[in-house]
Each structure stands twice: as structure tokens, then as C-alpha cells.
C-alpha positions, -999 to +999 in steps of 0.1 A: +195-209+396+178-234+371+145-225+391+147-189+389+154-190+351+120-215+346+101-192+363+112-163+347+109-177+316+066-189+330+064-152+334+076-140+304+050-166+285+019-160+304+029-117+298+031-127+263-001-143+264-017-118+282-006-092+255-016-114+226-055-126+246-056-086+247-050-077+212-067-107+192-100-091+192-109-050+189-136-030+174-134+001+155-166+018+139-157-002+107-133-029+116-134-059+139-106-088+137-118-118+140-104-151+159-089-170+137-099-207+136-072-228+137-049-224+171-016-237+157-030-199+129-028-184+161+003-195+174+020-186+140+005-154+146+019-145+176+048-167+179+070-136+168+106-124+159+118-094+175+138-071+152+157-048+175+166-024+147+175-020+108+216-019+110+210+012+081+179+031+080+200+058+060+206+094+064+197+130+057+211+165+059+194+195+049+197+207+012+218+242+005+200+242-035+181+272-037+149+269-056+152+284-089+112+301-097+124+302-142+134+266-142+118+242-160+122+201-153+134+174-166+122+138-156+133+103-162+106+077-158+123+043-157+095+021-169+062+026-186+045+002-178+010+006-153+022+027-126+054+050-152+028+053-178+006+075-146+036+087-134+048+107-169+017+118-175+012+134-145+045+153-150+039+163-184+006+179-173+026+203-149+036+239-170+067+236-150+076+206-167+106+207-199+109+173-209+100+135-198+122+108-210+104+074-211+129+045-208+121+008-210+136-022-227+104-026-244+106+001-271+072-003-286+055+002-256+071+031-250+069+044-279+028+040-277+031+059-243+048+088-261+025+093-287-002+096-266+013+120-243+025+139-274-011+140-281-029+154-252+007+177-242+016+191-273+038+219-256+058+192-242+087+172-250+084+139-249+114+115-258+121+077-259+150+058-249+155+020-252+175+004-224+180-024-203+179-008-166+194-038-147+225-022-163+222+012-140+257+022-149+249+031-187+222+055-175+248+076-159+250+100-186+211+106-185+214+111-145+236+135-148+211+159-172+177+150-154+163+167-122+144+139-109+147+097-119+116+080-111+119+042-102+089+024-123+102-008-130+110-042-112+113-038-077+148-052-077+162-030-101+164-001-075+193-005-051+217-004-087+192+030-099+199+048-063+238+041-065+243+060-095+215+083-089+234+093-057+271+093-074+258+118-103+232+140-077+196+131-095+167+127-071+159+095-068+121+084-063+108+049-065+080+028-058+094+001-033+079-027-017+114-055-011+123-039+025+156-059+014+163-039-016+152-009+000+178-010+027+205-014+003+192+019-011+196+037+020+233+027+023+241+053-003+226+085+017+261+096+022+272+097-016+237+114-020+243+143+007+280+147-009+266+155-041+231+169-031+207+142-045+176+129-023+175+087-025+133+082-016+121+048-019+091+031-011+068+060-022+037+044-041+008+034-022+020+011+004+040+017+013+047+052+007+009+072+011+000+048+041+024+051+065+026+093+058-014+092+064-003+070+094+026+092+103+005+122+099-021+114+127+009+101+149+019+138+149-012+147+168-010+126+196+007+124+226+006+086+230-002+064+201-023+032+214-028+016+176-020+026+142-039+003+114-031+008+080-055-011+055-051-012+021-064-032-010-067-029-048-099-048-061-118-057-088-154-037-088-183-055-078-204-067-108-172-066-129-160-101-146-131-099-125-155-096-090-168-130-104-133-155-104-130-179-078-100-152-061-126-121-072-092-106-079-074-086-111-038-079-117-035-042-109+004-043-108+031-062-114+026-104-110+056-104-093+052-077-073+023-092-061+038-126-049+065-109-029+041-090-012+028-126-002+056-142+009+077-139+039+076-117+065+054-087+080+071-060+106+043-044+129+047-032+159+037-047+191+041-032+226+066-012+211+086-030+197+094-041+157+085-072+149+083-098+120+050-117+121+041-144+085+021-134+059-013-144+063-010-154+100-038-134+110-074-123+098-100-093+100-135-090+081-154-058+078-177-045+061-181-010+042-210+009+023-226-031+026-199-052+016-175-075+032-144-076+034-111-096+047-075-083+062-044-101+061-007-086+076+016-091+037+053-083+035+065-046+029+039-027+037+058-006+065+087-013+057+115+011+077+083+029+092+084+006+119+123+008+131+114+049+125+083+048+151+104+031+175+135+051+178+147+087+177+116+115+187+089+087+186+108+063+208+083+049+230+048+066+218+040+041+197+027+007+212+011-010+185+011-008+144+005-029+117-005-029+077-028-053+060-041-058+026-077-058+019-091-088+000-127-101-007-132-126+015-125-159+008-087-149-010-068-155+018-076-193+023-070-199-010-031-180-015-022-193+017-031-229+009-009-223-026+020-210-006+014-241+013+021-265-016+052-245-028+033-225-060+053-197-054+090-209-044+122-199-066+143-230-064+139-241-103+127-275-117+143-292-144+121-298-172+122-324-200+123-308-236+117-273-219+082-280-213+057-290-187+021-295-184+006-275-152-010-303-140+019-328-139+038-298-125+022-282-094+003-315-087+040-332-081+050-299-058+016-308-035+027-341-031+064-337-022+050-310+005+023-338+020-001-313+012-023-333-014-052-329+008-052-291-004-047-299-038-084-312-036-101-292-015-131-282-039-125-241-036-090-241-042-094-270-070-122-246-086-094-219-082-068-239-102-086-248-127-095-211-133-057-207-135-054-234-160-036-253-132-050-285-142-044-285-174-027-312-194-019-296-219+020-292-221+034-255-221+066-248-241+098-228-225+129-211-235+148-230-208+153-261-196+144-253-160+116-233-143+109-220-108+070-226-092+067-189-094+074-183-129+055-211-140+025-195-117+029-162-128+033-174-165-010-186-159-024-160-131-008-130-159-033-140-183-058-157-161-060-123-137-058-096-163-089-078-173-084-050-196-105-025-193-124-033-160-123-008-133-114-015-102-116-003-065-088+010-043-096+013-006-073+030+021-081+034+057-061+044+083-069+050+118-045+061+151-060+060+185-047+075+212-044+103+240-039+141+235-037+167+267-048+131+286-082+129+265-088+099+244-084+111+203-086+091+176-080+101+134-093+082+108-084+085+068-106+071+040-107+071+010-121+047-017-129+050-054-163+061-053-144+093-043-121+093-074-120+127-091-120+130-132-082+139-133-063+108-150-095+093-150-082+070-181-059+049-152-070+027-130-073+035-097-045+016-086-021+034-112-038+071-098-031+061-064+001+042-070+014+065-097+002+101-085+019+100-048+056+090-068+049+120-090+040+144-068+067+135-045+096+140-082+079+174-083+084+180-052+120+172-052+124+192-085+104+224-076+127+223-040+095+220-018+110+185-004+144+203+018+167+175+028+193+155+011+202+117+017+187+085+020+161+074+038+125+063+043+095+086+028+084+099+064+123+116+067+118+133+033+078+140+023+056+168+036+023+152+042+005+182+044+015+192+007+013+156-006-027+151+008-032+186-006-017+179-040-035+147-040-065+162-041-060+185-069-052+153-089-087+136-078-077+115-043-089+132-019-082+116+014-113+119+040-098+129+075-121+128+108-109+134+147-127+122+175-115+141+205-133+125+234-166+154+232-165+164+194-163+150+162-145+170+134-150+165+100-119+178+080-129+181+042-097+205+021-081+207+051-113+225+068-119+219+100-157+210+108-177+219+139-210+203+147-237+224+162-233+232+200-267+217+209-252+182+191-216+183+198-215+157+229-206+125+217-231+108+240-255+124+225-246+122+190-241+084+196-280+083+208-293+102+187-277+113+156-247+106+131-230+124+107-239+111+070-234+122+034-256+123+002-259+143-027-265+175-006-234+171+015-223+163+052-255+165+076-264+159+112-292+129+109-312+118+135-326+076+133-364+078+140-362+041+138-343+012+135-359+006+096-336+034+089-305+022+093-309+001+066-305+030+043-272+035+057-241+025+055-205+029+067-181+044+045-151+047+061-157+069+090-191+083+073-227+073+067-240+073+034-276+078+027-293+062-001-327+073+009-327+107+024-365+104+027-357+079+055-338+102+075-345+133+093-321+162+085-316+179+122-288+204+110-268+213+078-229+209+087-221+221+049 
């Protein structure tokens, strides 16, 4: 019996590592994960949890509200900081909208936010209301009066904001990204059917827009092989941001960043959920000629996974994952501070409530053995960027401090670069089989596409911000026709939301490659390449479809000199010199 179990157990580990020899290298047009260096990286990688299910992934019901054409809204944005300040004034730029209340505990700020609004809507009201929001319960009053509450502050604030929002019947809309906190949202979907409010977390960027680009593609297949969801905000190149030792800018929340680094990530593999570490695995790529790395983060898909794997998608999807993009080099240097403990919770005592950085995170590398790191000449150039070497002693209001405050206290001013733009990159691809033919979609979309609307926000605010807005509008206007609590893929109409999103200056590139034609869907168009170039064979010989000033174009390669003059953006080809190419048919 003993034998039979060993052997069982040999074949289960040499299945495993046939699925995992099978996955750690693929190619894409623009992608290609790389082997990662160091086996026991591998092993880490692969070496997975399986999560059978979430015990609560909430629930819906369809809404009886009719839509009421002569209304005009009310919104509460919950924060103005970044994201809320892109979120109200997106709202206030809709005729449909009454009123936006801006709360925060910082009054000033919000104040400032107001008078600019005021300013550029002056048909609009704007009003400002100081609070402290980890007390949800003294906002019940202003639930009760709005149409639509929009979640814009700390993460952890929004299990507390969903309960009352779902005991007084406001919509409910935040930005996500703790899959912990999430869940506890969800356990109120049946207070929020019983008195008609929708509870929709997780609807920024990623998650949120991701997965529903993801989920959108899913649609359209028959079997899904691999879903890869790839996102990043970055500093632009030739900014002074581009040039620190991480080549990295706040564009959210400090914190908010960290606990994206920490943890766990759920993918899926061979269809089933489950929990890989952060940074256990590594792609590099390059687009429009510059490189890039990947790395799997923490709550990126969160409750997409357990939703692709049970219900009407049980079994179609076999493999998914989310990554964040990075210039490369970022990952070595986060992981290795993860590594010596810069970003744990567990406070340290401090004498006369201060500390000097040095003293500090130097004594964390040694109790971890991991002095070796502390030295390592790019991650020593890194601290010292960070002030992490300093001596000189910092002063605190308490008498103890965790890593991550004290890290976040010096990357906050260290990372933040006011006024620099930066780059937001998504790409999503799912390959599969429709009607038994090979098909594969691919969205794109970086900030060299940016419209001018809200051009005064970064791009991670636009992108963030204007997905969470659009999604409160849609609630308040009755375009969104459920009730509950649950995941964004249960409530949002992609459709509308890419639409919408391009109104507001993100417009998402889609492409299908069916096996014998490419489509190129630009406003929801589809595209049709000319008979006489429409076999992919021979468009891979002879031709690709590229984009300049003049629009989308067949080109044909009279030589190799000419690829230089292209590059890969997303699933396109742009061409700097259209001397260099010749032009064999106009698509548009």
C-alpha cells in the first residue's frame, strides 16, 4: 500500500514538472518570459498553493429601479487625493451630474480640489465635507442622500464603506486591490439586494479594466489556452524620475504600492486557482524599442480567478495570470528589500522616538542573515537614493515604528516627482480556439495614445480614476442592471466601459487573429485586410500591418534595413520613416 502511494505520489511530481517545463518559456509577438536564474526562483515559482475556492465571492440579483431619464446625480467621492481628485472631475463634467461631495479628513486639500472644479464647472455644485472615513457609520446620513459613493481612499477603509453603503442602498464603487478586504465586501451582497444597492469593488486599473479586457476576449472563445494581463505605471523615459536607481515614481498611494508587493499572487494554472509569491517569476519585452520586465504582484485578479473557474466558465480556462510592468532592473532590487524585512509590520521600539535609517534597516539585514544584500553595489546605490544610509536621526510621534512606515516615510519623498509625466501600459492577450480554429485577441494601449480629455492627470489617475467613474455613472444612470455584491466582471458591461473610455481619451487598441485573417478593431470597427493579403502566411512573408501619421496600412519589408524603422507597439508596427517602407494598400 506504502508502494502504491510513492508512486503515485512520483507521478504526480514528474506531471507537475511536465506542466511547469511546459509553461516556463512562450512567445507572443511582444512577450517572451524568460528562465529565471536561480533554480531554488524557480522552485518558489512553481512550488504552488492550490486555492479550491473563495468561501464568499458574493451575490447578485437583478435590479427592479427603473431608470429615471429627468434625474440628475449626486456623488460622494471618499478621498481626493490622486485617483478622487480624477474621479470628481470626471463626474462633474457629465450634464447629468447635480452635485459632488468631496470628503476627506484633510480639509485643505479638499477644499483646493473644490475650487478648481468650481472653476472649470461652474454650473455645478460642488461641496466639501471634513471627516474621518475609518468611522463609516457617521457617513450614514450622507449615504442615504447620494446615488453613488465612490471608494477613493485607503484600501482598508472599504469593507466598513460597503456595510453601510449596503444597509442605507447607495452604490458602492471602489478602487480595490487587498483581495482580503475585498472579500469582506462581498459578504454584504445580501443587505445590498434587500435594499437595492450594488457593492463593486476592485474597479481601478488592476484590477478592475484588466481583468474586464481579459474577460471580454474570454467571451469569444471556445477554449481559453492563456489569458496574460500586463500592466505598469512608469516614469517617462528622459524624465528625472526614468533616471533613479528603481527608474520608478509614486503614481499612487505608497502603501498601496507595498501591498501590491507583498504576499501572494492567484493565477490560474491548468485550471485551477492558485497562489504563487510575489516576484517568483520574470518576463522581459520589449515595445516601440524599449525593454521591459514582468513580475506576478498580489491583487491583481483578485476573485477573477475563483470566477473563471467555476459557474459558466468552469473548465475553459486553463491558464491566467497578471503581472506588473517594471523597467528592468526593479525587480532585483524590491525583492532583495523584501528579503531584508524593509517592508514588514511588526513595529520596532525606538529610543526617544527617533532613529537614524541607517542604524535601522542595516540592523533588520543582519537579524535576516541577509547582510550580503545590504552591500550589493545596485541595491546599496538604491538606498542611498532613499536616504537609507543616512545617519542622520529622524524624529517620530511614537515610540515605536514598523519597517514599512519607516520605508514609506523616505521612498514618499524620495519617489515623488511632481509634475513629471508618466507612462501607463496595458496589454492583454487570450489565446485560444473558436469553431476549432486557433484565435487569439490582443488589447493595448499605452500613453502615447492618451487623448486631451483630463489631460491635467496623470496617466495613472486617467486610467485609475476614469474606469471607477464611469462605472458610478453607470450605476447612477441604471445602465449597470444587477444588485449585490460581487466582483466587477458580475456587474460592468465591457462593451460600454471600452466605449466610454474612449470618449474620455483611453482608447483601448483591440486585434483578432483568427487562424487566416487579422482584424484590426479601432471604435469598435471591425477591419478587413485586402483579399489578395489576407492569408496569414502570406502576410507573415511579406507584409505587416503598421501605423504612422497617415493611419493603419499594409507594408511590405523590401529589406531587412527596414525593420529598423519599426517597432512593436502592442500588437502594431509603428513607422518612423515611412520613406523606408512601401505602402501596398490603405486599410484606413
Amino acid at each position: 500500500m506504502n508502494i502504491a502511494k510513492s508512486l503515485k505520489k512520483i507521478i504526480s511530481l514528474l506531471l507537475a514538472l511536465v506542466f511547469i517545463s511546459t509553461n516556463t518559456a512562450y512567445s507572443l509577438e511582444r512577450t517572451l518570459r524568460i528562465p529565471l536564474q536561480q533554480d531554488k526562483e524557480r522552485l518558489a515559482a512553481t512550488c504552488y498553493q492550490i486555492i479550491s475556492r473563495y468561501p464568499n465571492l458574493g451575490r447578485i440579483a437583478p435590479a427592479t429601479k427603473e431608470r429615471d431619464e429627468n434625474r440628475r446625480f449626486r456623488y460622494v467621492v471618499l478621498g481626493t487625493g490622486i485617483q478622487g481628485a480624477s474621479v470628481a472631475y470626471d463626474l462633474a463634467n457629465q450634464d447629468d451630474t447635480m452635485e459632488i461631495i468631496l470628503v476627506d479628513k484633510d480639509i485643505e486639500r479638499a477644499e483646493k480640489l473644490a475650487e478648481a472644479l468650481r472653476l472649470i464647472f461652474k454650473n455645478k455644485i460642488i461641496t466639501v465635507l471634513q471627516a474621518d472615513l475609518s468611522d463609516a457609520d457617521a457617513l450614514r446620513g450622507l449615504f442615504q442622500k447620494s446615488d453613488v459613493v465612490i471608494g477613493a481612499a485607503h484600501y482598508a477603509l472599504n469593507a466598513e464603506l460597503a456595510r453601510v453603503a449596503a444597509e442605507t442602498g447607495a452604490h458602492f464603487v471602489d478602487m480595490g486591490g487587498n483581495t482580503e478586504v475585498v472579500l469582506k465586501e462581498l459578504a454584504y451582497a445580501d443587505t445590498a439586494i434587500t435594499n437595492g444597492a450594488s457593492i463593486i469593488p476592485d474597479m481601478g486599473l488592476a484590477p478592475g479594466l484588466g481583468g474586464l479586457l481579459a474577460l471580454d476576449g474570454i467571451h469569444e472563445m471556445d477554449i481559453v489556452n492563456d489569458v496574460k494581463i500586463r500592466v505598469g505605471g512608469l516614469p517617462s523615459t528622459g524624465s528625472k524620475a526614468f533616471n533613479n536607481p528603481l527608474r520608478y515614481m509614486l503614481v499612487f498611494n505608497i502603501f498601496g504600492l507595498i501591498n501590491e508587493y507583498m504576499g501572494e499572487a492567484l493565477v490560474i494554472r491548468d485550471g485551477k486557482v492558485v497562489a504563487i509569491p510575489t516576484f517568483s517569476e520574470r518576463e522581459s519585452f520589449e515595445i516601440n524599442g524599449k525593454q521591459y520586465e514582468a513580475f506576478p504582484t498580489s491583487g491583481g485578479t483578485s476573485t477573477l480567478t475563483s470566477t473563471l473557474t467555476s459557474g459558466e466558465f468552469r473548465g475553459k480556462v486553463k491558464n491566467l495570470d497578471y503581472m506588473t510592468i517594471r523597467y528592468p532592473g526593479h525587480a532585483e532590487i524590491i525583492k532583495a528589500f523584501i528579503e531584508m524585512g524593509f517592508f514588514d509590520e511588526t513595529k520596532v521600539s525606538l529610543i526617544n522616538k527617533e532613529a537614524s535609517p541607517s542604524e535601522f534597516f542595516s540592523r533588520l539585514a543582519k537579524d535576516r542573515n541577509k547582510e550580503d544584500l545590504f552591500n550589493k553595489e545596485n541595491i546599496r546605490k538604491t538606498m542611498e537614493y532613499l536616504s537609507i544610509l543616512s545617519n542622520d536621526p529622524i524624529q517620530f510621534s511614537e515610540t515605536s515604528i514598523s519597517p514599512r512606515q519607516f520605508f514609506a516615510k523616505l521612498a514618499e519623498k524620495a519617489l515623488d516627482f511632481p509634475g513629471e509625466k508618466d507612462n501607463v501600459i496595458i496589454s492583454v492577450s487570450v489565446s485560444g480556439e473558436k469553431d476549432g480554429k486557433p484565435k487569439t485577441i490582443e488589447y493595448y494601449y499605452d500613453s502615447s495614445m492618451a487623448g486631451a480629455y483630463g489631460s491635467r492627470f496623470s496617466e495613472m489617475a486617467r486610467t485609475t480614476g476614469f474606469p471607477v467613474s464611469t462605472t458610478a455613472l453607470m450605476l447612477a444612470r441604471g445602465q449597470i442592471k444587477y444588485v449585490g455584491a460581487s466582483g466587477p466582471e458580475h456587474f460592468v458591461p465591457t462593451g460600454l466601459l471600452i466605449e466610454e473610455l474612449r470618449k474620455k481619451g483611453v482608447g483601448i487598441d483591440k486585434r483578432v487573429i483568427d487562424g487566416a485573417s487579422v482584424q484590426k478593431l479601432v471604435n469598435n470597427e471591425p477591419f478587413n485586410p485586402a483579399k489578395d493579403i489576407s492569408d496569414q502566411k502570406l502576410i507573415e512573408n511579406h507584409g505587416v500591418l503598421v501605423r504612422d501619421e497617415n493611419g493603419y496600412s499594409w507594408v511590405k519589408r523590401e529589406n531587412s534595413d527596414s525593420l529598423k524603422s519599426m517597432h512593436i507597439i502592442g500588437s502594431l508596427y509603428k513607422i518612423t520613416d515611412p520613406k523606408s517602407a512601401l505602402i501596398i494598400k490603405s486599410s484606413l
